[in-house]
TIMARLUM-371300 format. One record per residue (C-alpha): residue number from 0; x negated, y negated, z negated. Coordinates in steps of 0.1 Angstrom, whole numbers, padded with zeros to 4 digits, always signed. Layout:
REM TIMARLUM-371300
+------+-------+-------+-------+
: resi :     X :     Y :     Z :
+------+-------+-------+-------+
:  NUM :     X :     Y :     Z :
...
+------+-------+-------+-------+
This chain:
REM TIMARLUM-371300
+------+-------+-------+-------+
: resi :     X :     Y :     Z :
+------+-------+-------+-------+
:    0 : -0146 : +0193 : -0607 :
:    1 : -0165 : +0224 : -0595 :
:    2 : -0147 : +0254 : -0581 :
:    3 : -0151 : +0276 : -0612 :
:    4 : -0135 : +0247 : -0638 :
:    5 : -0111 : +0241 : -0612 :
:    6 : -0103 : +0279 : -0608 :
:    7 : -0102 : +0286 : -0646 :
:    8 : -0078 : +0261 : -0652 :
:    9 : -0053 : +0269 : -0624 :
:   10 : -0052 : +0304 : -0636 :
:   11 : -0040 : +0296 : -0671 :
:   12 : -0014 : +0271 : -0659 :
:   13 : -0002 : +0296 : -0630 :
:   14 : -0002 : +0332 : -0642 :
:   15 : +0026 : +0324 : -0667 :
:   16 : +0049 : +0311 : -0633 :
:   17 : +0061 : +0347 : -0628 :
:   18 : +0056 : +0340 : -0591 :
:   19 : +0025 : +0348 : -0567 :
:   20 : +0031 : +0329 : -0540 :
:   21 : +0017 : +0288 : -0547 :
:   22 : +0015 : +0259 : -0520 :
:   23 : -0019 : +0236 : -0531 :
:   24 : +0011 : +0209 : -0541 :
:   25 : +0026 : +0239 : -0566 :
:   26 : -0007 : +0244 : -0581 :
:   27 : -0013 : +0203 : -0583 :
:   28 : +0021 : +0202 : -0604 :
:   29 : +0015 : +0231 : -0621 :
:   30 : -0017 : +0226 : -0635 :
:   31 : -0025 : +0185 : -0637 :
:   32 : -0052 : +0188 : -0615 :
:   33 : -0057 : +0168 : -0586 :
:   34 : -0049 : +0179 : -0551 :
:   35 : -0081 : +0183 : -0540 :
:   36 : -0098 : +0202 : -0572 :
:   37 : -0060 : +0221 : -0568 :
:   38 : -0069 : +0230 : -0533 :
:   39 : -0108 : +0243 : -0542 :
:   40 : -0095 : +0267 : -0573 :
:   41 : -0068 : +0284 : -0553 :
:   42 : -0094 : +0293 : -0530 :
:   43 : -0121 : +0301 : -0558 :
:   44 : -0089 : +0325 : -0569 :
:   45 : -0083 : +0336 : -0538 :
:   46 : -0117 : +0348 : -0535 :
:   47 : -0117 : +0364 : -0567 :
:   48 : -0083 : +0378 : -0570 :
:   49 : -0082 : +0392 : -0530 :
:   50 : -0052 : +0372 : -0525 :
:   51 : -0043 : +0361 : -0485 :
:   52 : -0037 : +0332 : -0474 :
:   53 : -0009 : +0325 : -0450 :
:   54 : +0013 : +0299 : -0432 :
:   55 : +0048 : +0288 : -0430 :
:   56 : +0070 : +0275 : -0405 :
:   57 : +0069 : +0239 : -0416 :
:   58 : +0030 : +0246 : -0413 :
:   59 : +0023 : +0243 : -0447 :
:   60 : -0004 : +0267 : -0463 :
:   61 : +0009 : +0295 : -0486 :
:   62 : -0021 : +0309 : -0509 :
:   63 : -0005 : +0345 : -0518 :
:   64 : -0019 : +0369 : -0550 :
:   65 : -0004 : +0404 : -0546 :
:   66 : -0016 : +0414 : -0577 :
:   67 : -0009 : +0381 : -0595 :
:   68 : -0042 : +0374 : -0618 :
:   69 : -0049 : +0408 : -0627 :
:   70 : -0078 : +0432 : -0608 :
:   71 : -0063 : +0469 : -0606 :
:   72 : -0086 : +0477 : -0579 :
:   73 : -0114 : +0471 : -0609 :
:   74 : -0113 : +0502 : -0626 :
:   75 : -0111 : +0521 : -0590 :
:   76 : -0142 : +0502 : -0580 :
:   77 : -0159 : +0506 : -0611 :
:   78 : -0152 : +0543 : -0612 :
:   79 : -0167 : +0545 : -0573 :
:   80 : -0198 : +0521 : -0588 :
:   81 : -0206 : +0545 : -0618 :
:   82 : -0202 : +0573 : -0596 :
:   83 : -0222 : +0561 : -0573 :
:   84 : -0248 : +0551 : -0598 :
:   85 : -0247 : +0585 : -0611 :
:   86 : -0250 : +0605 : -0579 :
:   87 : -0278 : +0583 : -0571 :
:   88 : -0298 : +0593 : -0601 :
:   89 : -0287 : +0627 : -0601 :
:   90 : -0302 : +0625 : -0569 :
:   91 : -0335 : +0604 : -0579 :
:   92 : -0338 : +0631 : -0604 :
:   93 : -0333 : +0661 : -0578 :
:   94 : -0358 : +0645 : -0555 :
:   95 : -0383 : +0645 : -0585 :
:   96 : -0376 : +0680 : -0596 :
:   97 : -0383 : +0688 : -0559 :
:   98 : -0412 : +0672 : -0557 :
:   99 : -0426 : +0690 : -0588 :
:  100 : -0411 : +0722 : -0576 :
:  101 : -0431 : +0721 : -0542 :
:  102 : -0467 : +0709 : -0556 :
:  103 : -0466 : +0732 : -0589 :
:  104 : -0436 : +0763 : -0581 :
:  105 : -0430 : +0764 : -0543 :
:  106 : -0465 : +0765 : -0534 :
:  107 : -0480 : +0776 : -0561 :
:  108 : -0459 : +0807 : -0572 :
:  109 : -0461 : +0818 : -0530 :
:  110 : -0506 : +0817 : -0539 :
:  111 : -0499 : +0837 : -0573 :
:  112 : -0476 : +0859 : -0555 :
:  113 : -0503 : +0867 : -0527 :
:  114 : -0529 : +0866 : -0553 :
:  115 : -0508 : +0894 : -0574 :
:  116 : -0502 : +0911 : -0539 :
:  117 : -0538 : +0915 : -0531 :
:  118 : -0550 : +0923 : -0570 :
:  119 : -0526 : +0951 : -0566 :
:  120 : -0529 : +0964 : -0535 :
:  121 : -0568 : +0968 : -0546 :
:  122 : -0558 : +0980 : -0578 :
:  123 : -0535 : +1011 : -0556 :
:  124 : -0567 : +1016 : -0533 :
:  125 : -0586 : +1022 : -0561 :
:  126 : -0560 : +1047 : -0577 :
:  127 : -0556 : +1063 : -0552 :
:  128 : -0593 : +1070 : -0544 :
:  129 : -0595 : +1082 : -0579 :
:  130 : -0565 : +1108 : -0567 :
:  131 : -0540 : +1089 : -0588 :
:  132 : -0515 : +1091 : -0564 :
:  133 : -0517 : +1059 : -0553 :
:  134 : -0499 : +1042 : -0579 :
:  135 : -0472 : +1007 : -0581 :
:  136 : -0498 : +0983 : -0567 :
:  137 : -0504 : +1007 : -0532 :
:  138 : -0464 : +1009 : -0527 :
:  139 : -0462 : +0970 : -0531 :
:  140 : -0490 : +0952 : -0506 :
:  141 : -0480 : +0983 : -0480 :
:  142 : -0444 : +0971 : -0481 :
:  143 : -0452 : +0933 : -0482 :
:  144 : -0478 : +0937 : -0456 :
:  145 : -0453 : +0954 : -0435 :
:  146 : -0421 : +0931 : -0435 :
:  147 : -0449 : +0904 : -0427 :
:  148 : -0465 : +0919 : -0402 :
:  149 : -0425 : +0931 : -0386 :
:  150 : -0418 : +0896 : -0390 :
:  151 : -0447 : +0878 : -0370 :
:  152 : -0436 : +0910 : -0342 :
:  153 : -0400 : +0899 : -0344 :
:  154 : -0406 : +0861 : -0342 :
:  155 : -0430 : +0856 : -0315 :
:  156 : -0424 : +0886 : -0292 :
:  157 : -0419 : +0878 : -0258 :
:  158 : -0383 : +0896 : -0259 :
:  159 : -0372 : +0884 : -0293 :
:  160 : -0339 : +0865 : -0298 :
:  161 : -0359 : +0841 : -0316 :
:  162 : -0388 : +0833 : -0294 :
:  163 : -0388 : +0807 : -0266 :
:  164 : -0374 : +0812 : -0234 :
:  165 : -0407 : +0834 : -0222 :
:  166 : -0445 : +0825 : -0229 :
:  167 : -0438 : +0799 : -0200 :
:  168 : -0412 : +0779 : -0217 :
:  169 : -0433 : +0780 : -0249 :
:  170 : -0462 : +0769 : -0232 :
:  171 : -0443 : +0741 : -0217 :
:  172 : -0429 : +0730 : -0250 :
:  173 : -0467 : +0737 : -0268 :
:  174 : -0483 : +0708 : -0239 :
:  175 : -0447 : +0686 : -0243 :
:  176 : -0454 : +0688 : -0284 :
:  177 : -0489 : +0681 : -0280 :
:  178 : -0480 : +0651 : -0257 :
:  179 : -0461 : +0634 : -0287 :
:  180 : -0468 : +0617 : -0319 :
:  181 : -0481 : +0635 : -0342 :
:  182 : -0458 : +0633 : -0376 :
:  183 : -0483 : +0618 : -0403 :
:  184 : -0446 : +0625 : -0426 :
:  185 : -0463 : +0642 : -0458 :
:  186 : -0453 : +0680 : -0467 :
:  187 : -0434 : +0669 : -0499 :
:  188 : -0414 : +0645 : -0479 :
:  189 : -0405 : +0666 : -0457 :
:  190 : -0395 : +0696 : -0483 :
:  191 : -0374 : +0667 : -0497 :
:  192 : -0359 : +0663 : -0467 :
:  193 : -0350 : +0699 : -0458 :
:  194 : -0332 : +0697 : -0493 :
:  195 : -0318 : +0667 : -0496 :
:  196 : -0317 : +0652 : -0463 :
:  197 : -0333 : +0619 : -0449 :
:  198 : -0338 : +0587 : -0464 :
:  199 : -0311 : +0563 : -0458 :
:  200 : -0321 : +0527 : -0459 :
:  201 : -0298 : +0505 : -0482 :
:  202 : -0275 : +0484 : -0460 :
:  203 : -0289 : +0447 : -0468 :
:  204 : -0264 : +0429 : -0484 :
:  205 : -0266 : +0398 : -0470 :
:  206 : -0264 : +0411 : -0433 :
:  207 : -0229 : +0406 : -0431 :
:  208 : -0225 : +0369 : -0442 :
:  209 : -0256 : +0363 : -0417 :
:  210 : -0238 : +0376 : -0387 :
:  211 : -0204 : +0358 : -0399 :
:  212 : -0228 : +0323 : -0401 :
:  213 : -0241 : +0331 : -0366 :
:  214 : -0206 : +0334 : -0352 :
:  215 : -0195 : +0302 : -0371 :
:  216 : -0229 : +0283 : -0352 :
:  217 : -0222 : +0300 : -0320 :
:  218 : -0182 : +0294 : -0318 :
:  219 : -0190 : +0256 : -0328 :
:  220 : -0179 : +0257 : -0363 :
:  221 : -0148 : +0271 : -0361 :
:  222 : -0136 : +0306 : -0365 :
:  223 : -0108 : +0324 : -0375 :
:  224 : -0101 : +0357 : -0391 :
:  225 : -0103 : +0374 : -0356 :
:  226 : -0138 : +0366 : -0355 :
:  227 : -0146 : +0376 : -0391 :
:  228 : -0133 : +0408 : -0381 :
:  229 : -0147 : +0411 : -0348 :
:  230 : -0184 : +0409 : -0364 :
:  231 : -0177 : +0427 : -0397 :
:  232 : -0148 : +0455 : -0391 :
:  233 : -0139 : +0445 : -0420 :
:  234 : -0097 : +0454 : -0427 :
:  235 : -0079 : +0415 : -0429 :
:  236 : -0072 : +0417 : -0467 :
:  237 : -0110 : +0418 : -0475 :
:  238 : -0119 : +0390 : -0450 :
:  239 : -0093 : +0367 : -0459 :
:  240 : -0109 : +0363 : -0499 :
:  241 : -0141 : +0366 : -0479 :
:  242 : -0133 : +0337 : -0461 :
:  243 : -0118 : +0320 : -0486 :
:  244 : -0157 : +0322 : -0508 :
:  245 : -0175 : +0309 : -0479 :
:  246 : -0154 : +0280 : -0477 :
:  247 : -0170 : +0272 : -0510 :
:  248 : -0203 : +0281 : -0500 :
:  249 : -0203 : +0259 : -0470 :
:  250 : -0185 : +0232 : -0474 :
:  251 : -0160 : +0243 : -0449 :
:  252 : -0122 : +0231 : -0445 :
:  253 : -0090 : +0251 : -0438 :
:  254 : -0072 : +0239 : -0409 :
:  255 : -0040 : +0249 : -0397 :
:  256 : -0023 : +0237 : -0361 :
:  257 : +0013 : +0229 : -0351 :
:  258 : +0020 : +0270 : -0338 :
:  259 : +0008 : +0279 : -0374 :
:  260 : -0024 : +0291 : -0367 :
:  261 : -0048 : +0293 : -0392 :
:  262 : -0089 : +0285 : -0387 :
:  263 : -0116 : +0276 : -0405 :
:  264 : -0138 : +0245 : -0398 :
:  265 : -0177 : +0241 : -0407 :
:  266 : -0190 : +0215 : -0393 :
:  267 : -0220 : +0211 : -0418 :
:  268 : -0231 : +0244 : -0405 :
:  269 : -0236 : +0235 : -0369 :
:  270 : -0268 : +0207 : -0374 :
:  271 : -0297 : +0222 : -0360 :
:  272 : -0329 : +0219 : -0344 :
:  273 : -0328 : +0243 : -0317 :
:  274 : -0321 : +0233 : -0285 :
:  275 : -0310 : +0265 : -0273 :
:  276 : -0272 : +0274 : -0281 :
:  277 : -0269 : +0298 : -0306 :
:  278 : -0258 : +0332 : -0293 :
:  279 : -0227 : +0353 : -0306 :
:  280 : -0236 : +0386 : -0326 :
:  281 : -0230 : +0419 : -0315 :
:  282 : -0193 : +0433 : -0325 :
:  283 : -0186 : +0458 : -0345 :
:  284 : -0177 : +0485 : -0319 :
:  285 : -0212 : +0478 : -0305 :
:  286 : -0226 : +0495 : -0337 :
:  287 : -0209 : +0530 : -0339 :
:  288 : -0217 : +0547 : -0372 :
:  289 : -0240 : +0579 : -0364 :
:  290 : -0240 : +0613 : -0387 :
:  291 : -0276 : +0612 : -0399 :
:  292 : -0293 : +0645 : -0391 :
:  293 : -0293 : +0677 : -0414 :
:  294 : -0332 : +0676 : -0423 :
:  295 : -0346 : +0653 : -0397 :
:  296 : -0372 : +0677 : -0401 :
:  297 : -0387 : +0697 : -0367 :
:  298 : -0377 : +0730 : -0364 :
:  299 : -0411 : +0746 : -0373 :
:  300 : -0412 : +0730 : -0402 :
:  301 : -0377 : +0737 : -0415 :
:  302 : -0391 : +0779 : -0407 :
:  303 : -0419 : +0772 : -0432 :
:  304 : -0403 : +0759 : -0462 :
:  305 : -0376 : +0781 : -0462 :
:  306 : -0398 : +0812 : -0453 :
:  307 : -0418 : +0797 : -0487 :
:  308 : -0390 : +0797 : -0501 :
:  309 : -0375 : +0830 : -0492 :
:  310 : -0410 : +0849 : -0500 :
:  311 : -0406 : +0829 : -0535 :
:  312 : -0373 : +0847 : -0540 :
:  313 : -0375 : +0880 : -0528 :
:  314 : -0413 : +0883 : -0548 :
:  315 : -0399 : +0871 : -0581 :
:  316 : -0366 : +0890 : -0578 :
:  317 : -0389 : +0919 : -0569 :
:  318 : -0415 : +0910 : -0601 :
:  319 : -0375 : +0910 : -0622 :
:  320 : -0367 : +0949 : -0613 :
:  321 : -0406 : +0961 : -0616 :
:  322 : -0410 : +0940 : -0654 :
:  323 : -0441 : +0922 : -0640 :
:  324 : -0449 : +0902 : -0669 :
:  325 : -0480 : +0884 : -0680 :
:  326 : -0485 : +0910 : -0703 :
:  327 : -0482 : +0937 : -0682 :
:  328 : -0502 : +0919 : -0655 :
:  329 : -0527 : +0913 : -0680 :
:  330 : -0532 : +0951 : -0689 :
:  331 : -0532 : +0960 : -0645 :
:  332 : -0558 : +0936 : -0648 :
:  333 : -0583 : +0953 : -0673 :
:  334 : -0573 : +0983 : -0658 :
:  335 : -0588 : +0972 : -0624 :
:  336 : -0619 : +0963 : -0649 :
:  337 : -0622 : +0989 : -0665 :
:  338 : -0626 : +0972 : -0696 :
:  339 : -0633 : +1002 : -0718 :
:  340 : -0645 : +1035 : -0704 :
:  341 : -0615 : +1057 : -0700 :
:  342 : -0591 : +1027 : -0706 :
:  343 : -0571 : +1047 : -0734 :
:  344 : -0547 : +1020 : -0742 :
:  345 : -0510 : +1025 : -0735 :
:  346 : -0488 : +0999 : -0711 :
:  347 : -0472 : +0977 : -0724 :
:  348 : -0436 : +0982 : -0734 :
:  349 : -0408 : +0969 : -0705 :
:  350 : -0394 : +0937 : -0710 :
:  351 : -0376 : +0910 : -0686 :
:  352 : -0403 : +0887 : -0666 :
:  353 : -0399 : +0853 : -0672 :
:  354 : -0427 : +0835 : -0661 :
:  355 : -0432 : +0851 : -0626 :
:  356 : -0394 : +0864 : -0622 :
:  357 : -0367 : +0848 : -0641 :
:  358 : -0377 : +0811 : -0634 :
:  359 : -0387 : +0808 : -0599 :
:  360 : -0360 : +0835 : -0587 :
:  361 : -0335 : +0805 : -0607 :
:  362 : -0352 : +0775 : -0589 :
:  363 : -0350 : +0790 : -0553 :
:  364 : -0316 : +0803 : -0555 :
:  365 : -0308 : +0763 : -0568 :
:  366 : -0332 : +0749 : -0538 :
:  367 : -0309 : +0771 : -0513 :
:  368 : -0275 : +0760 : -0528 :
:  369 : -0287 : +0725 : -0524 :
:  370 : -0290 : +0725 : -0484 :
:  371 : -0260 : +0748 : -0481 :
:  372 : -0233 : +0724 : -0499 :
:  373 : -0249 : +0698 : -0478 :
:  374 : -0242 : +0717 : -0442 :
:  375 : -0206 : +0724 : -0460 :
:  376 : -0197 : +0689 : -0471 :
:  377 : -0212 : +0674 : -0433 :
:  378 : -0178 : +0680 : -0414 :
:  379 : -0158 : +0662 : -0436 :
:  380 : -0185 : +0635 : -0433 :
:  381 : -0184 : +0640 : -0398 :
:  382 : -0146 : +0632 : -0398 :
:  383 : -0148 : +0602 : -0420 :
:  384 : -0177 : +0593 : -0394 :
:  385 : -0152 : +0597 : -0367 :
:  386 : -0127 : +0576 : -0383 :
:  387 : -0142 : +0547 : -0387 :
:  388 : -0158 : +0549 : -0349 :
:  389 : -0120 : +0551 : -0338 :
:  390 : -0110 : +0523 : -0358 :
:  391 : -0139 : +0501 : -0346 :
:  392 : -0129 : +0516 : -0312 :
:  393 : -0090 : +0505 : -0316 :
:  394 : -0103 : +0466 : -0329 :
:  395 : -0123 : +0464 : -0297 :
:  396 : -0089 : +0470 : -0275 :
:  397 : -0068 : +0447 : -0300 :
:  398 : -0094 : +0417 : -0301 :
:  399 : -0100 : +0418 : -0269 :
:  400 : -0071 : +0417 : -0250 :
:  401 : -0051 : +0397 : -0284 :
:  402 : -0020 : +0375 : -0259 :
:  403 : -0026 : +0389 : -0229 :
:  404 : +0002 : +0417 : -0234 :
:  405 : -0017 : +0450 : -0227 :
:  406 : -0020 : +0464 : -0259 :
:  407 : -0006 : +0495 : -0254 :
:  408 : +0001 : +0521 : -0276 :
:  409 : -0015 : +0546 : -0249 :
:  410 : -0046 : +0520 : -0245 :
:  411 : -0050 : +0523 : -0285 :
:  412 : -0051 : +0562 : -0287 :
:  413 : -0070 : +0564 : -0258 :
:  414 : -0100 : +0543 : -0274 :
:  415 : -0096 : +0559 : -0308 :
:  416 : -0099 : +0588 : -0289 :
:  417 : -0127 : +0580 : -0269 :
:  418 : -0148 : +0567 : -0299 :
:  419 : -0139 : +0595 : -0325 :
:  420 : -0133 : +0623 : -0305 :
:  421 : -0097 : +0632 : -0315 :
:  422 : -0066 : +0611 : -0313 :
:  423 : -0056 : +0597 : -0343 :
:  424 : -0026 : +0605 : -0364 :
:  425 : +0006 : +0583 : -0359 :
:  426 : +0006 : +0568 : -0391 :
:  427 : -0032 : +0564 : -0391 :
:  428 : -0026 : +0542 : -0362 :
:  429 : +0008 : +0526 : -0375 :
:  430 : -0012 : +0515 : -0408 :
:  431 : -0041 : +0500 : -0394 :
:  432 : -0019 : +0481 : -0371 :
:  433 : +0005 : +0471 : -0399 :
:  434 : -0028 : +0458 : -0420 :
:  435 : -0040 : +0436 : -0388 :
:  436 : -0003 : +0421 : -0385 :
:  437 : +0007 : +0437 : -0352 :
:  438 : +0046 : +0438 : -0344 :
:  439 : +0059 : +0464 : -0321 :
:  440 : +0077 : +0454 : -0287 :
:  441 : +0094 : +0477 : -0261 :
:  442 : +0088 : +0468 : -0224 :
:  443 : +0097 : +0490 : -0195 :
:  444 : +0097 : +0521 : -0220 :
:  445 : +0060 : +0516 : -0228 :
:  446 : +0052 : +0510 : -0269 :
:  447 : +0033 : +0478 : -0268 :
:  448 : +0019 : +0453 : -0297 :
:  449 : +0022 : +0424 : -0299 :
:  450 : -0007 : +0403 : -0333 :
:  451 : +0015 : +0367 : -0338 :
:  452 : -0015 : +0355 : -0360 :
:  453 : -0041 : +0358 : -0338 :
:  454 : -0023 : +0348 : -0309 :
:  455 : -0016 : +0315 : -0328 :
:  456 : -0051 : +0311 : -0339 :
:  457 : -0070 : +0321 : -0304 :
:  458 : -0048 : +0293 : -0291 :
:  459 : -0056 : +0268 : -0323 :
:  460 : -0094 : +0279 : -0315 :
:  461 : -0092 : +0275 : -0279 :
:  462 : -0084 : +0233 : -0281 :
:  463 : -0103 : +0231 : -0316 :
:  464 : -0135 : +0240 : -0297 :
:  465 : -0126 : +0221 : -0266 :
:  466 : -0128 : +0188 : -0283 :
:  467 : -0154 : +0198 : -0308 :
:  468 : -0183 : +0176 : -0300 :
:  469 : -0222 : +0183 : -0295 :
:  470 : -0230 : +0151 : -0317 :
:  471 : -0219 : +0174 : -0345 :
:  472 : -0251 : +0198 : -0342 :
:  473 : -0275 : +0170 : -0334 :
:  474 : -0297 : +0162 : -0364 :
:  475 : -0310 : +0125 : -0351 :
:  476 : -0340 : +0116 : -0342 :
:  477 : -0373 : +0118 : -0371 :
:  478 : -0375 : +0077 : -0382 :
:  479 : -0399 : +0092 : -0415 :
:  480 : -0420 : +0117 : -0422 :
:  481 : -0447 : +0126 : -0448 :
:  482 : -0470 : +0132 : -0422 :
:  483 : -0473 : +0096 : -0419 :
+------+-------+-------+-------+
């Protein structure tokens, strides 16, 4: 019988028991089945239904379902999946509005701006030649022109806040730019990235299993929950169903020794063809989570699009309070022309810009917010950051020094510490150690911890490896082939 028949089966003889806790003999009895198909559906449920599995005194394997046969972690993780679905799609479909936005509205309202800018600066000259009093259009390009031309002064004078260090620094960083790489990252990307920050590559999903079958070859084919946590960082009640699946997957066996510690045997996964042993894979606290970067945009760059996007506002909110519209564009227009000979015909009548005021003073306000509530929400993904580098920090200390009696409460802050910098709360720390199954013991006034299960299963490991022989990787020597 195959794990899912045999799983099925035990789960409608077992959920009306009114208990959670089954021995593989319980379930045997229970359900009819024999021991063996009993013993491959409790771990098929175990999988499914996050139970743990555990030992007792008389060494006899306990398979444990908090939460009986029922999933109430289901709707929590299906609320996080749809809302992670949505937010990516909202976000697919803010990156395409972007993208739109920068080739058709960024860009080319800042070119009708400037174009509008020049028509009526030319449109003022000539007014004011004609002793017109130089008229809207002069007023507008002298101003523009002016808060450009004070803002080239202000950026790139030698005494400005906001220039380099002296034209000697800026020449030295001018020769180190030239020096490096040049970004071939095209413009839109790098708008979207000022807005919505860099692209995160999806974690591969199958990384994890990968690094948990490299530790099974490399510790000779047997590993315990230490381990699975030592590669992954993953907390104990989502490595022991973990485990519990890849039992199934590859044919491995549960073992347990006389202290009551638990391991896991796969000997089918050790035959291989390498000579070379097969090396352990980095821990966890070798891969400390980084905060990605704001833009991951230069600085220069960063100036640019939001100086594009600044002009974009301050032009169509100027365009609003003057009621440029097309219409009234239109008429400036003929009036530069002189379409008829004394141009008799009256301007058009004031009405709110839409086109050229009303949408693109919308869009860039919405393109600010977007990078603001991003810089707002970082420090509290800063801190989650932090969090998890402390915890990786404070399974480094445990697993590494598990039965040797130096795990100190001291030792523990100080690595949180160290990794996340800030200590972490008491009952931060309390609760992670409660979840890995430390017990506290007092020695000489010093807090120290003391993790029964791993102890027992480091020392199960230590003889179960010992004896576990090479013959078990060899594959034979090649008697056929279709070479031949």
């Amino acid at each position: 019988m195959d794990a899912t028949q045999a799983a099925g089966a035990l789960k409608s003889a077992l959920a009306a028991s009114g208990t959670h806790d089954f021995t593989i003999a319980d379930a045997s009895a229970q359900s009819g089945l024999a021991l063996r198909d009993a013993g491959t559906g409790l771990h098929a449920l175990l999988s499914e239904y996050r139970g743990h599995l555990r030992v007792t005194s008389e060494g006899e394997l306990l398979f444990r379902f908090p939460a009986g046969f029922t999933k109430p972690w289901e709707t929590r993780t299906r609320l996080a999946e749809l809302g992670r679905r949505a937010g990516k799609l909202l976000l697919g479909v803010g990156r395409f509005v972007v993208r739109a936005w920068i080739s058709v509205v960024l860009v080319g309202y800042a070119l009708i701006f400037l174009a509008l800018i020049i028509g009526l600066t030319f449109a003022g000259s000539r007014d004011s030649r004609e002793s017109r009093g130089g008229g809207v259009g002069l007023q507008l390009g002298s101003v523009f022109f002016r808060v450009v031309f004070d803002a080239l002064f202000w950026t790139f004078h030698p005494f400005s806040p906001f220039a380099y260090a002296g034209y000697g620094a800026r020449a030295e960083y001018g020769a180190r730019r030239r020096e490096e790489k040049k970004d071939q990252t095209p413009f839109y990307d790098k708008v979207n990235r000022f807005f919505f920050g860099p692209d995160v590559p999806e974690p591969d999903p199958r990384a994890m299993e990968r690094r948990i079958l490299a530790e099974i070859r490399a510790q000779k084919g047997r590993i315990g929950l230490a381990d699975v946590i030592r590669v992954t960082g993953l907390p104990r009640d989502e490595a022991d169903p973990l485990m519990s699946r890849l039992l199934l997957d590859y044919e491995g066996d549960v073992e347990v020794s006389e202290e009551g510690g638990i391991y896991y045997r796969f000997e089918a996964l050790r035959k291989t063809v390498e000579e070379a042993p097969t090396s352990r894979p980095g821990p966890i606290w070798s891969r400390l989570k980084k905060l990605a970067p704001l833009t991951g945009n230069e600085l220069g760059t960063n100036i640019l699009i939001a100086g594009l996007n600044v002009f974009n506002l301050l032009m169509s909110w100027y365009v609003i309070g003057q009621h440029f519209t097309l219409e009234k564009i239109i008429w400036v227009y003929e009036r530069m022309q002189r379409v008829q000979p004394h141009f008799p015909r009256a301007a058009p009548p004031e009405s709110t810009a839409i086109a050229l005021g009303v949408v693109p003073f919308v869009f860039s306000l919405a393109l600010f917010a977007v990078p603001l509530a991003r810089a707002a929400y970082r420090p509290f993904k800063e801190r989650r950051i932090a969090r998890e580098n402390g915890r990786r920090a404070m399974l480094r200390e445990i697993l590494e020094h598990v039965g040797t009696g130096e795990i100190t409460d001291e030792a523990l802050r100080y690595a949180w510490k160290e990794a996340a910098g800030a200590e972490p709360e008491s009952k931060e720390l309390t609760r992670e150690i409660v979840a890995l199954g430390g017990d506290v013991d007092y020695e000489d006034g010093k807090v120290r911890y003391r993790f029964p299960d791993f102890e027992a299963e480091a020392r199960a490991l230590a003889s179960e490896r010992e004896a576990a022989a090479e013959s078990e990787a060899k594959v034979g020597e090649v008697v056929f082939s279709s070479e031949n």
